[in-house]
C-alpha positions in Angstrom: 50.2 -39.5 26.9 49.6 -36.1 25.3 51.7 -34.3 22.9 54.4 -33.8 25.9 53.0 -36.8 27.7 49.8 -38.1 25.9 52.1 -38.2 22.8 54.3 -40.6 24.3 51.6 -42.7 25.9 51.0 -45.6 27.2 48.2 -46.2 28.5 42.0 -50.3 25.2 39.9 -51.9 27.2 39.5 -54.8 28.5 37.1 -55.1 30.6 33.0 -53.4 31.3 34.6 -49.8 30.4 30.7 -48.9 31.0 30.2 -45.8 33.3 26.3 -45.3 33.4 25.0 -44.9 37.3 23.2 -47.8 38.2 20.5 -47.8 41.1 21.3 -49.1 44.5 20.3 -52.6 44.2 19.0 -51.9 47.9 16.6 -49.6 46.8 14.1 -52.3 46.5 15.0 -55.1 49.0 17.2 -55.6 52.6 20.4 -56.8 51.3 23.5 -54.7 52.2 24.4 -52.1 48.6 27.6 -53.2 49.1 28.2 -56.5 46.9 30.5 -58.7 48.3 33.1 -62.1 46.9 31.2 -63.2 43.7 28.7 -60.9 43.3 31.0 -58.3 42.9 32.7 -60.3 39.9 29.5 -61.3 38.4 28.1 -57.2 38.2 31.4 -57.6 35.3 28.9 -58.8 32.9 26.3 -56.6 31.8 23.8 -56.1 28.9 25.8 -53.7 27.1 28.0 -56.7 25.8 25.4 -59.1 25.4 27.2 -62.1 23.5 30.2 -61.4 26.0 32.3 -60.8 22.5 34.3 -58.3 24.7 35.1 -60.5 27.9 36.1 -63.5 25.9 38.4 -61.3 23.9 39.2 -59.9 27.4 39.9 -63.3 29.1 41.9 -64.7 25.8 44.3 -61.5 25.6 44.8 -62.0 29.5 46.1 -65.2 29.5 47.8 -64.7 26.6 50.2 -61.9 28.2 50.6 -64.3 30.9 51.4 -67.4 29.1 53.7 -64.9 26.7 55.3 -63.5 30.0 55.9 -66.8 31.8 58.1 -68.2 28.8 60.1 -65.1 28.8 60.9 -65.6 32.2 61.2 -69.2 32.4 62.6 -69.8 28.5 63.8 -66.4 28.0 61.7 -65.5 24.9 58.2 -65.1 24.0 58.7 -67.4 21.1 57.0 -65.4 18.3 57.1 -67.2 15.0 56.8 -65.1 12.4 55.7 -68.0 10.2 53.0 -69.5 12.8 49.6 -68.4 12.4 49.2 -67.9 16.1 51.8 -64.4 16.1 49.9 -63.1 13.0 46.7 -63.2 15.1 48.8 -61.4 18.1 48.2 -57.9 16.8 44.6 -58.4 15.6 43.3 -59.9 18.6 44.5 -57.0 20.9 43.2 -54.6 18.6 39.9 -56.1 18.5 39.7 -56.3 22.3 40.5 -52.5 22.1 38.1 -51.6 19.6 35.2 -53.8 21.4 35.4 -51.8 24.2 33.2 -48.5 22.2 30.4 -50.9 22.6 30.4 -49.7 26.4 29.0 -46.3 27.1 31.5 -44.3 28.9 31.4 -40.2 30.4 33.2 -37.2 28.5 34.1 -36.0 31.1 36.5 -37.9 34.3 35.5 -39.0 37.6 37.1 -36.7 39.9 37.6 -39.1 42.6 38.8 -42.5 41.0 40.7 -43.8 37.8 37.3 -44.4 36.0 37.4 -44.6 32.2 35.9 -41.6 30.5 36.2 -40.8 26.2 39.0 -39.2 25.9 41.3 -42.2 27.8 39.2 -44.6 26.2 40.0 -43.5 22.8 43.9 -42.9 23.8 44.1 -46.9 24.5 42.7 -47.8 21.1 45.5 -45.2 19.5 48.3 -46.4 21.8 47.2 -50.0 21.0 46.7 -49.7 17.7 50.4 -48.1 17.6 52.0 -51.3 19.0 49.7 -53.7 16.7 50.7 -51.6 13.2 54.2 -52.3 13.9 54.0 -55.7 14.6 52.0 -56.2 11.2 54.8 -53.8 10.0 57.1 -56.1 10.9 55.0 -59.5 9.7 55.1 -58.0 6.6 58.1 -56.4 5.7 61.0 -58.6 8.4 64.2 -57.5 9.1 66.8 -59.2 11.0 66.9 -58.3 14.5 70.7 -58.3 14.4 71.7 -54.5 14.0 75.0 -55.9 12.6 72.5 -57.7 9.9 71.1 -54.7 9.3 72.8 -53.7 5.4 72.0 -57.3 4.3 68.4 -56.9 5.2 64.8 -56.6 3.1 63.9 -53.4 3.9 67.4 -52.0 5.3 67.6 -51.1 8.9 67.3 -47.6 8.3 64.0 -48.1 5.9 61.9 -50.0 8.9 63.2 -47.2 11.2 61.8 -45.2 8.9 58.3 -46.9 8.5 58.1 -47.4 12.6 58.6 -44.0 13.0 55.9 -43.2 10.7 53.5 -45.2 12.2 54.2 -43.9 15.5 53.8 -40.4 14.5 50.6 -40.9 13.0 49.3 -42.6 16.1 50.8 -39.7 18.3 48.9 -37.3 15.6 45.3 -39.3 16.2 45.7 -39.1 20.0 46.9 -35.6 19.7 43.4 -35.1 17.6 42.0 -36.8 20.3 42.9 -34.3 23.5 42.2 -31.2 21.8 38.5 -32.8 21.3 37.9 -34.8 24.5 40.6 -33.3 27.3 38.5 -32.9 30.2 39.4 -29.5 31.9 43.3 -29.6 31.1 44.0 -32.8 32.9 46.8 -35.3 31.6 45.1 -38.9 31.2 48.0 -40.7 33.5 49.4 -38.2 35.5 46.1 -36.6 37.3 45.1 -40.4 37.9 43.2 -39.5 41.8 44.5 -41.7 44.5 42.8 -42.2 47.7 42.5 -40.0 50.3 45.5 -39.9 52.7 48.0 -41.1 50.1 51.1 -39.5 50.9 52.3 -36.9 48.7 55.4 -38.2 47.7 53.8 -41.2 46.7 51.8 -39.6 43.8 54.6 -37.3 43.1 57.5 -39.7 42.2 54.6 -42.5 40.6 54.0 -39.6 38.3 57.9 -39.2 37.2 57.7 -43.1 36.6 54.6 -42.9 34.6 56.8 -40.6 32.1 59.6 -42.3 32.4 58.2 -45.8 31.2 56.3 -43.0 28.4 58.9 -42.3 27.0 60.8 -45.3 27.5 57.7 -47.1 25.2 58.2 -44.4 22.3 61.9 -44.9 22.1 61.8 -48.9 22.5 59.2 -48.4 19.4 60.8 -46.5 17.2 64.9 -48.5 17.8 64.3 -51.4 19.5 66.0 -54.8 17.8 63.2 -57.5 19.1 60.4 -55.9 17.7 57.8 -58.4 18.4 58.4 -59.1 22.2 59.0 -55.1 22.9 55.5 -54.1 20.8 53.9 -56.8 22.6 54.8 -56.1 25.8 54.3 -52.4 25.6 50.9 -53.8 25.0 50.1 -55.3 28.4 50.0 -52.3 31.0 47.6 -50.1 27.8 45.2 -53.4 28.0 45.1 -54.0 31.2 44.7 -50.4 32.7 41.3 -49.9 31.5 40.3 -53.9 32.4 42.1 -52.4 36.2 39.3 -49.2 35.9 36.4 -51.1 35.8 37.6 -53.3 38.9 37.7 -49.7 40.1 33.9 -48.7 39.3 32.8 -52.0 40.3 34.1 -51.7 43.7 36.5 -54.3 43.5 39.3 -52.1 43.5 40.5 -48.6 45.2 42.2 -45.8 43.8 45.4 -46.4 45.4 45.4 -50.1 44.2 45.1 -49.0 40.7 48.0 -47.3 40.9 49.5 -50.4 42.4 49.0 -53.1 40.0 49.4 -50.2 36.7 52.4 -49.8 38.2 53.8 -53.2 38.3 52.2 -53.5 34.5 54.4 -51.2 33.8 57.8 -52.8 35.4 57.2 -56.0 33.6 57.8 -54.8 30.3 61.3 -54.1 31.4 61.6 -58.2 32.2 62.6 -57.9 28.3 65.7 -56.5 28.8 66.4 -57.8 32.4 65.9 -61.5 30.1 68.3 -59.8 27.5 71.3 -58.7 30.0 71.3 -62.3 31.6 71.8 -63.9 27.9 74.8 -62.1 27.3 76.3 -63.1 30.7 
């Protein structure tokens, strides 16, 4: 997302977002460098997060899109109370998963030859985060009904929480806006110069990118007019989290290139499982 596309993001971390070279392990003794089942899982802890603060807020957030996701498949909503402490803690777990991940140290500048997090992306995911959690809180706070038809009878009107989402989101667009013109690394978008494997074939890439800004802009707009504010903020939530958590799966060898793309992808497609939920209530 820049101010054409990283203004409209979406892609915070949630995962080792750590980038620092670390010697081949084989240096010293016989064993192959490549790690292999577990060991490749357990290189995910490091001493950068040394109280694991960052991977239990990791592993918490994860299962908490799932759980989230499986009742609005299986019940048709995500059940957000506005009156239960757990939806009130929604917003401000996420963003403090995002925000953990600055204890990481991560490059200025991309890696060249895989989705590796680097500042600039890093910092976009806290923004485009942080844009989804404010409007959540926004919503917590100040409720309206969800019912456009409700709208007139509502505390703030309809047209005074359009006006204070899109407020919020402009700011946020701002920030990360702020953010490129400090941190862009040699002109490159964050999403769409994402490197794939070798051998990919180019209209793979080509029409990915086109759904990359389609599901951008598709997040803005659901943002700024969307009725269920809580489920669509949420969900808009999930591929942002989980594509930095998917980069350091990346730099830990556990995943390729290509398969980034993969599962960002389908991160992406099940935030639409909101309205697919929504067409099959009105039949």
């Amino acid at each position: 997302p820049e101010s054409s596309e990283r203004s409209r993001g979406m892609p915070a971390d949630m995962g080792d977002a750590a980038v620092v070279e670390e010697p081949d392990r084989d240096a010293t003794t016989a064993r192959p460098a490549k790690m292999k089942g577990w060991s490749k899982m357990a290189s995910l802890f490091t001493h950068h997060d040394r109280f694991n603060v960052h991977k239990v807020l990791g592993i918490g957030c994860l299962v908490h899109f799932l759980v989230r996701f499986a009742w609005l498949v299986w019940y048709g909503s995500m059940f957000f109370d506005p009156s239960h402490w757990t939806t009130w803690l929604t917003p401000i777990a996420h963003m403090t998963l995002s925000v953990s991940s600055t204890i990481f140290p991560v490059p200025k500048a991309r890696f060249g030859s895989k989705p590796i997090i680097w500042k600039e992306l890093q910092l976009h995911n806290i923004i485009f985060t942080a844009r989804s959690c404010l409007i959540m809180l926004f919503y917590l706070v100040w409720p309206v009904h969800d019912d456009v038809r409700m709208y007139r009878n509502a505390k703030p009107t309809g047209l005074e929480h359009f006006v204070g989402r899109f407020i919020i989101v402009a700011c946020m667009h701002y920030a990360a806006d702020w953010v490129t013109e400090n941190y862009q690394d040699r002109g490159r978008t964050t999403t769409r110069d994402m490197p794939w494997n070798q051998g990919t074939p180019e209209w793979i890439p080509r029409w990915t990118k086109k759904y990359y800004a389609i599901c951008q802009l598709v997040a803005t707009a659901a943002l700024l007019g969307q009725t269920g504010v809580l489920e669509g903020a949420f969900a808009i939530i999930f591929p942002i989290q989980l594509s930095t958590f998917l980069m350091t799966l990346v730099r830990k060898s556990i995943l390729n290139g290509t398969q980034w793309h993969l599962w960002y992808t389908i991160s992406l497609s099940v935030v639409y499982l909101i309205a697919v939920v929504e067409v099959l209530k009105m039949q």
